[in-house]
matplotlib code that plots the C-alpha trace (Angstrom):
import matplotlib.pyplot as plt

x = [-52.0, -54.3, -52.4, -49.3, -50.7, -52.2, -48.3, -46.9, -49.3, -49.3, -45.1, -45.7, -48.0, -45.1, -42.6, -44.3, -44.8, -41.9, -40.8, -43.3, -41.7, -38.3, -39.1, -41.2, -38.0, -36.0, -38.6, -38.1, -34.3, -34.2, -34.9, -32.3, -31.0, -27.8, -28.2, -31.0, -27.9, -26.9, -30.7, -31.2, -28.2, -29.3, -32.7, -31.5, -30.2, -33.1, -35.2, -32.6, -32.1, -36.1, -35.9, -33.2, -35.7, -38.6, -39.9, -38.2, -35.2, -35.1, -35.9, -32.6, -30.7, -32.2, -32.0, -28.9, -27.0, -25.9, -25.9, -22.8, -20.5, -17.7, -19.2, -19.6, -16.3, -14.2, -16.7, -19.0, -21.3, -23.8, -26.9, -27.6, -23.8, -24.4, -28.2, -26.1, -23.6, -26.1, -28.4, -25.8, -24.7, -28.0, -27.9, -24.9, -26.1, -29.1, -27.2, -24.9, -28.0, -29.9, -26.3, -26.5, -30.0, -29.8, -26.9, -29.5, -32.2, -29.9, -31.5, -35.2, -37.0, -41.0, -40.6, -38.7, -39.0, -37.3, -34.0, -34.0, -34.1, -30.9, -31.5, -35.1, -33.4, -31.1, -33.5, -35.8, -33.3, -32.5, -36.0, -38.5, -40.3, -41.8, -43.3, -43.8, -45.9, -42.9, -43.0, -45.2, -47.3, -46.8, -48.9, -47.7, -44.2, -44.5, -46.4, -43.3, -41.3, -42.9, -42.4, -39.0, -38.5, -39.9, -37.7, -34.4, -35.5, -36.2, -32.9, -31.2, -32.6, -31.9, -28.3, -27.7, -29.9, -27.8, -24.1, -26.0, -26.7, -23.0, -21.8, -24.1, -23.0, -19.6, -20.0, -22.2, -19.4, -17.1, -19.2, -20.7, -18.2, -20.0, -23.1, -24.7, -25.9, -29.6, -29.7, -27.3, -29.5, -32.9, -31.2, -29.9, -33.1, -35.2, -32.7, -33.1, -36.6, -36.3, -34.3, -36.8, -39.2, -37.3, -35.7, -39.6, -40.8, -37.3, -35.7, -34.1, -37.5, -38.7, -37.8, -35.7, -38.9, -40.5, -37.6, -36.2, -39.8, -40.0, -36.4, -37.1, -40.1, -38.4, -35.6, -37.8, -39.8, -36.9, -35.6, -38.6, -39.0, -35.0, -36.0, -39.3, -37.2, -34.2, -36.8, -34.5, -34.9, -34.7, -36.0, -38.2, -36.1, -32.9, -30.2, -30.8, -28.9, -30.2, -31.4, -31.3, -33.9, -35.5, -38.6, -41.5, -43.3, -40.3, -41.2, -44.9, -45.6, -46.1, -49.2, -51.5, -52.4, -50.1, -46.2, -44.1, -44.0, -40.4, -39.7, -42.1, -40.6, -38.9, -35.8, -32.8, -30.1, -27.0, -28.9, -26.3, -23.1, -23.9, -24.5, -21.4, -19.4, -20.8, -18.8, -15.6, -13.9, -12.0, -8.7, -8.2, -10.0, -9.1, -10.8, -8.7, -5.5, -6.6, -6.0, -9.5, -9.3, -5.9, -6.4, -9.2, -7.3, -4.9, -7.4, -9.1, -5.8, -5.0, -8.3, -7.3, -4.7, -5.8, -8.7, -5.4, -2.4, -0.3, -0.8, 1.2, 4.6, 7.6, 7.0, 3.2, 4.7, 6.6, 4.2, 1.8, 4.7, 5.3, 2.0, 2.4, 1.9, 5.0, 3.2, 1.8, 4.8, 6.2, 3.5, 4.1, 7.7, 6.9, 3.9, 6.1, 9.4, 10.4, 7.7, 10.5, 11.0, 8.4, 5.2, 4.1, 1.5, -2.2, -3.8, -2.3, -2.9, -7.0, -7.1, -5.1, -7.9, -11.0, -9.2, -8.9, -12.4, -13.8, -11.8, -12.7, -16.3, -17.0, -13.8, -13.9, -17.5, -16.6, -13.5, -15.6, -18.0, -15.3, -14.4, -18.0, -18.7, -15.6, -16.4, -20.3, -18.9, -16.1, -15.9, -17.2, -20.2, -21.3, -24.4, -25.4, -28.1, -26.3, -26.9, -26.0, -27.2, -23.6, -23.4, -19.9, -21.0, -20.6, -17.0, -14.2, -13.6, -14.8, -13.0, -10.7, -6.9, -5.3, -8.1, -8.2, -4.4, -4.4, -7.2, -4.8, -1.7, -3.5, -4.8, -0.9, 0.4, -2.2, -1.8, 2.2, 1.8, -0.3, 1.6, 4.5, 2.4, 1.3, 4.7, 6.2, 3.9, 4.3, 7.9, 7.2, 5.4, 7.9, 10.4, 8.2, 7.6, 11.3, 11.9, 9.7, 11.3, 10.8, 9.0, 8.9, 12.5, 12.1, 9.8]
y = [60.4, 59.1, 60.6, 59.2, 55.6, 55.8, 57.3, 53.8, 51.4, 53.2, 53.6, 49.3, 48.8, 50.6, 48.5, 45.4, 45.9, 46.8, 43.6, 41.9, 43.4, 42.6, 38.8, 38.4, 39.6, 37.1, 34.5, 35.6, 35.7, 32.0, 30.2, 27.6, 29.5, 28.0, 25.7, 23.8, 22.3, 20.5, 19.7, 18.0, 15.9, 14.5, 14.3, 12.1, 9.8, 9.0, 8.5, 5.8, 4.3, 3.8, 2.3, -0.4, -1.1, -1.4, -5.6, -5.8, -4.8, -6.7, -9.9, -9.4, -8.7, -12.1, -14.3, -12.3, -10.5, -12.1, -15.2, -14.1, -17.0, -14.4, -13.6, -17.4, -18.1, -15.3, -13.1, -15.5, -18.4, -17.6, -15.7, -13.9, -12.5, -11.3, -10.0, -8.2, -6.6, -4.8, -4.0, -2.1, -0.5, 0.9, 2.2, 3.5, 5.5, 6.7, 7.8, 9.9, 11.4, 12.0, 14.1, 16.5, 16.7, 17.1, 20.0, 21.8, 21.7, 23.9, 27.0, 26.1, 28.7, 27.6, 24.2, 23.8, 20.3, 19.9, 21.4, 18.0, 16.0, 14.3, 13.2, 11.9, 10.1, 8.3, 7.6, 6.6, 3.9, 2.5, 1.9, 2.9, 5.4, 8.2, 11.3, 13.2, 10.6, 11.4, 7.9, 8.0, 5.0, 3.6, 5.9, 9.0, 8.0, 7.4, 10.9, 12.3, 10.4, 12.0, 15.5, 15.0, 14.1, 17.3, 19.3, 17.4, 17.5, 21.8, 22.1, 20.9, 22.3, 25.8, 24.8, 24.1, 27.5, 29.7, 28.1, 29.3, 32.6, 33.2, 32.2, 34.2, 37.5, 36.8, 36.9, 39.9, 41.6, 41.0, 42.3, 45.5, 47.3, 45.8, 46.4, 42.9, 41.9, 42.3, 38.7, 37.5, 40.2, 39.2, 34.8, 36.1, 37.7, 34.8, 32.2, 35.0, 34.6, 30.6, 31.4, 33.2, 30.7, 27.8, 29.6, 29.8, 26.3, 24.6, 24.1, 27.6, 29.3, 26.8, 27.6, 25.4, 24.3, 22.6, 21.4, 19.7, 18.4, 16.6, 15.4, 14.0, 11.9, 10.8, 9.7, 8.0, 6.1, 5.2, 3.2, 1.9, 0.3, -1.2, -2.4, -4.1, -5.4, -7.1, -7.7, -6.1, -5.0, -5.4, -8.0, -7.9, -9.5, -9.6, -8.6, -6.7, -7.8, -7.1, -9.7, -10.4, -12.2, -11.9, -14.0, -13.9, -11.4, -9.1, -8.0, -7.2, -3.1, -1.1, -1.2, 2.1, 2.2, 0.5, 0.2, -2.3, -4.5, -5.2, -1.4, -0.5, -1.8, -0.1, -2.1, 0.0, -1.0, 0.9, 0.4, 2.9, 1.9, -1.8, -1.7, 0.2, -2.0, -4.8, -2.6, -2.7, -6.0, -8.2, -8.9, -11.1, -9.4, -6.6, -3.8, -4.4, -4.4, -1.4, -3.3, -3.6, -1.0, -1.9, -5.9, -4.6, -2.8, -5.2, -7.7, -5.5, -5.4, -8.7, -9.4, -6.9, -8.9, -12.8, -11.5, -10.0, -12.0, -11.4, -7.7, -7.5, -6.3, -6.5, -2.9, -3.7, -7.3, -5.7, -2.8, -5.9, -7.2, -3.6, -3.8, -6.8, -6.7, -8.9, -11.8, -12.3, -11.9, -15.1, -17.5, -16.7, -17.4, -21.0, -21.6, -20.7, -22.5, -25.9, -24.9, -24.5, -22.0, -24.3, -22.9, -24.9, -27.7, -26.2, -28.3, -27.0, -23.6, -24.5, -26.2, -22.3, -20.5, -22.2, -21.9, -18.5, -17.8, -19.5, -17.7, -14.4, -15.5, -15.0, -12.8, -10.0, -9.0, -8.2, -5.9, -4.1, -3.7, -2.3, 0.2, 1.3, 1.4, 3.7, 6.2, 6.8, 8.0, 9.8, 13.7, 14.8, 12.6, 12.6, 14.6, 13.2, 10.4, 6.8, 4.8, 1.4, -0.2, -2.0, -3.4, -3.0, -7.0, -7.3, -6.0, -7.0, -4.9, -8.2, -10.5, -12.7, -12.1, -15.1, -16.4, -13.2, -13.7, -17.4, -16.5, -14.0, -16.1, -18.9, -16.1, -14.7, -18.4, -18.8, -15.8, -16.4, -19.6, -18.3, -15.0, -17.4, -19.7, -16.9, -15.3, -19.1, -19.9, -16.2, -17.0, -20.3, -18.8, -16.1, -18.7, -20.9, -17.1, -16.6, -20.2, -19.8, -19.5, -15.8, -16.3, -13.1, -13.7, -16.6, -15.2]
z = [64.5, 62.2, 59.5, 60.6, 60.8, 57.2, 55.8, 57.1, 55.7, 52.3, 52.6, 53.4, 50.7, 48.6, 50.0, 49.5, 45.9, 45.2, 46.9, 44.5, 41.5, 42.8, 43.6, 40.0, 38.2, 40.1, 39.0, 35.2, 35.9, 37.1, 33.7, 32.8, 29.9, 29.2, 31.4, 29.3, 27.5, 30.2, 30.9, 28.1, 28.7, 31.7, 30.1, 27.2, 29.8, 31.8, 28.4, 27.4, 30.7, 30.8, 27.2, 28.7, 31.5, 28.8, 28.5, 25.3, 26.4, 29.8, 28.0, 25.6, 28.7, 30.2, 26.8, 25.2, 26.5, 29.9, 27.2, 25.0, 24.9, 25.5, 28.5, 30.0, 28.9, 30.3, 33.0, 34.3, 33.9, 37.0, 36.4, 39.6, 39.1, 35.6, 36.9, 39.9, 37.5, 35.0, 37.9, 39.8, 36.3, 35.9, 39.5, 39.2, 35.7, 37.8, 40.7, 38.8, 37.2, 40.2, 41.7, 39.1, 39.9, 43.1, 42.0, 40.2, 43.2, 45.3, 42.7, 43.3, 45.1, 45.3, 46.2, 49.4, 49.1, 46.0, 47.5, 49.7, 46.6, 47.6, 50.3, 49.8, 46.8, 49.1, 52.0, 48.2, 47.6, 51.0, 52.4, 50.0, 51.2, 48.6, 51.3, 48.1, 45.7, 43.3, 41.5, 38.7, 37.5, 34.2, 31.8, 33.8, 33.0, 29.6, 29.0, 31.1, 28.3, 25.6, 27.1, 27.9, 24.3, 23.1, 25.6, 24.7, 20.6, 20.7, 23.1, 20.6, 17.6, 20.0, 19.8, 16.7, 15.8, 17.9, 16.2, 13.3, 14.2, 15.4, 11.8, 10.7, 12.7, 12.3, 8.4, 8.6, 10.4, 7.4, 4.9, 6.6, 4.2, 0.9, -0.5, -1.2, 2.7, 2.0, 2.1, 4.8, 7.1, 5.8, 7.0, 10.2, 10.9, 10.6, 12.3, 15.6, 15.4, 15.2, 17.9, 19.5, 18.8, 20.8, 23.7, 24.7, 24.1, 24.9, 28.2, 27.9, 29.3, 31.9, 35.3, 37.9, 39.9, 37.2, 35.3, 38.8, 39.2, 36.4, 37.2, 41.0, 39.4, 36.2, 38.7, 41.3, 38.6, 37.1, 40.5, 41.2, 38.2, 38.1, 41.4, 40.1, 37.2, 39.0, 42.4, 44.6, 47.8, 51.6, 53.6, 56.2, 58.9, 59.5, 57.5, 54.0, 51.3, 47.6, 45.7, 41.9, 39.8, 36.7, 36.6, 34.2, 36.5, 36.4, 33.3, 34.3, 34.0, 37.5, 39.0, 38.2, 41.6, 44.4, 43.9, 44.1, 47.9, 47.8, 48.1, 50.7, 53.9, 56.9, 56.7, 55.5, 53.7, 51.9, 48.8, 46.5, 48.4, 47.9, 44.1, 44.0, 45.3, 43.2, 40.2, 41.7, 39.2, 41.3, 41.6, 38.8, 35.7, 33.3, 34.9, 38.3, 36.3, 34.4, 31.0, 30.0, 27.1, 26.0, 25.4, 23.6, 20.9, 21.1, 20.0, 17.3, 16.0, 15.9, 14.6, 11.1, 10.8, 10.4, 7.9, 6.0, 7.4, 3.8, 4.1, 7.4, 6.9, 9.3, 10.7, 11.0, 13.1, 15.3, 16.7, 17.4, 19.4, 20.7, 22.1, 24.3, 28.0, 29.5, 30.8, 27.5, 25.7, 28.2, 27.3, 23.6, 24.1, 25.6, 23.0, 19.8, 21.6, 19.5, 16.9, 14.2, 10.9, 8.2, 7.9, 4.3, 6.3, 3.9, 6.2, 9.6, 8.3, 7.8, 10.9, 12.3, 11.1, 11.9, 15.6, 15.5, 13.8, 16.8, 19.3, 17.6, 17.5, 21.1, 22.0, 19.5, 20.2, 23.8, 22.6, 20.6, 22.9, 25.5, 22.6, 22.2, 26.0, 26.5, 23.8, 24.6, 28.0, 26.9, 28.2, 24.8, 24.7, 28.3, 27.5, 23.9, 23.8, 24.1, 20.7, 21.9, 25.2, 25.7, 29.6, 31.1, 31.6, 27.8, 27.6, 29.0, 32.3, 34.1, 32.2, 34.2, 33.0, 33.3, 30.4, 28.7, 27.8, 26.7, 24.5, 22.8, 22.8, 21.5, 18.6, 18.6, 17.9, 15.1, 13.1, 13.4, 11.3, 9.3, 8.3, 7.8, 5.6, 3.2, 2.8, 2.1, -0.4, -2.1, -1.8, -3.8, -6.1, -7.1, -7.5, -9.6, -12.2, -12.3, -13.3, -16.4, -20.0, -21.3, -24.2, -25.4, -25.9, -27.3, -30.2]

ax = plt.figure().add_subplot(projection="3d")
ax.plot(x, y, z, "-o")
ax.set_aspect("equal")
plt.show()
């Protein structure tokens, strides 16, 4: 019997290590790998939404960028609407972030907590609450920072390593048959071991737990300090709508100690749905009528075109025309109705351009700034570092139409005189060469 009983705790003890050895090679096997790619992405963005939340940048935001003359003309002249839009932008950016986050939680396997992460982010941004101590104090966040850094800079050294070593292989491959590879071999030997070399101190190696971690807090922190930034939060009575402000004090680090009090109340409110709605345009601008982008080529365009009005040909004329919406094309109609076939007035023509410089000296920037804005979150760019902070405030997605479009008639009419002008006074002075005596003739 006793025999017996010592056979089942040694067959357990066997068991159980060999349960051991299973789970530690599950362990190894749960590295990011390829997946530190994507990491790194995601990574890159939280770095450069922290930068936008930094002092520096919220006092451009405050003194610049909600100041664009483009902006008060055609989005909006009030500051707690312009506060509310790049708020909810950066909310927005965050929220995306903390989704794919949350995705990559589902593969944690210590931290049981950290496959709730989306949830406790929501419940996070509606009241406050932090069960976990995940936000980070100021110094904490910026040492996160520099880590972060490192990961993203050595992920994508790995990359560009491992393209390397493909080439590398593949041209090995075509020269096994020749003699002279010592030194392609001896290249792809040490870009494998540089390889080496970063897959262990990239995000290749790390494992989901700690990579997640680092995530959740970068995320939190992040949050907290938008909503120290902009002071939003609930109330304490009543209803709970956000509210935008950016004082002197909003630019005032976090505490090292406390957080901030406008989070930490039991009041809950949609914060996430709320901000999202603030980014749906209304009715009258661009963005609603889904011509944002196009009036903004349309106007880079036109732009080319009055810094060179006698390079435009015909062709080049009519694909401006081509491009036209139909309610633009009407008001041109009525503008260049009765305006007659003479274009030879040097003075009307100076007073045409210093028009249409000032109209492209606060329209023009928004354009391009739409273009920019568009291509930094194209498909193909979605996980490289943004290079400009451009505010969907600062294009024209919010840009109310009905101005929008007299802005670029009034632009249309001017550069029409003015092409006319220049091809007159070419025309003139043709004439005036072909009237001259040919004195080489003459000799």
């Amino acid at each position: 019997m006793a025999l017996e009983t010592w056979l089942i705790k040694v067959k357990k003890l066997i068991s159980d290590g060999l349960e051991t050895i299973k789970s530690n090679k599950i362990s190894k096997k749960s590295n990011l790998g390829v997946l530190a790619f994507e990491i790194a992405g995601l990574m890159s963005k939280l770095i450069h939404l922290w930068q936008s939340l930094s002092d520096k940048s919220i006092i451009r935001l405050r003194h610049e960028s909600i100041s664009l003359e483009g902006v008060r003309r055609i989005v909006s002249n009030e500051d707690s609407f312009l506060l509310a839009l790049a708020c909810a932008e950066m909310v927005e950016n965050l929220r995306l972030v903390a989704k794919s986050v949350s995705r990559l939680s589902k593969s944690c396997s210590e931290d049981s907590g950290l496959q709730c992460f989306g949830s406790l982010f929501e419940d996070f941004a509606n009241t406050g609450l932090d069960p976990n101590g995940w936000v980070l104090s100021w110094k904490e966040m910026e040492s996160k920072l520099k880590q972060m850094n490192r990961y993203v800079t050595l992920t994508m050294t790995l990359h560009k390593e491992m393209n390397e070593v493909s080439e590398l292989e593949h041209c090995l491959k075509k020269l096994l048959k020749e003699k002279k590879i010592v030194d392609l071999q001896q290249k792809l030997f040490w870009h494998k071991q540089e390889v080496k070399y970063l897959k262990e101190n990239s995000l290749w190696e790390r494992s989901f737990d700690t990579v997640t971690l680092l995530l959740a807090r970068s995320v939190f922190t992040v949050l907290e300090r938008i909503k120290l930034v902009f002071s939003v939060g609930p109330a304490i009575h009543g209803p709970c709508p956000p509210r935008y402000n950016l004082s002197l004090s909003a630019t005032v680090h976090p505490s090292e100690t406390t957080t901030t009090t406008t989070t930490t109340t039991t009041c809950k409110f949609e914060f996430l749905e709320s901000n999202s709605k603030i980014l749906k345009p209304p009715p009258s601008t661009l963005g609603a009528a889904a011509l944002a982008l196009h009036y903004s080529n349309l106007i880079i365009v036109t732009e080319k075109m009055i810094r060179s009005p006698q390079l435009v040909g015909i062709d080049a004329r009519d694909d401006l025309y081509a491009m036209l919406p139909s309610s633009i094309r009407v008001s041109l109609r009525a503008r260049l109705r009765g305006v007659g076939f003479s274009a030879s007035d040097p003075v009307l023509a100076a007073e045409w351009r210093d028009a249409m410089s000032r109209i492209l000296g606060w329209l023009s920037p928004l354009a391009h700034n739409m273009i920019i804005w568009q291509s930094e979150r194209s498909f193909e760019k979605q996980n490289l570092i943004p290079k400009a902070n451009v505010l969907l405030l600062q294009t024209l997605y919010f840009a109310n139409q009905a101005k929008t479009e007299a802005a670029i008639t009034e632009l249309l009419v001017g550069l029409n005189y003015i092409w006319r002008f220049e091809r007159e006074m070419n025309a003139k002075a043709l004439l005036g060469c072909s009237k001259l005596p040919n004195l080489q003739s003459s000799c």
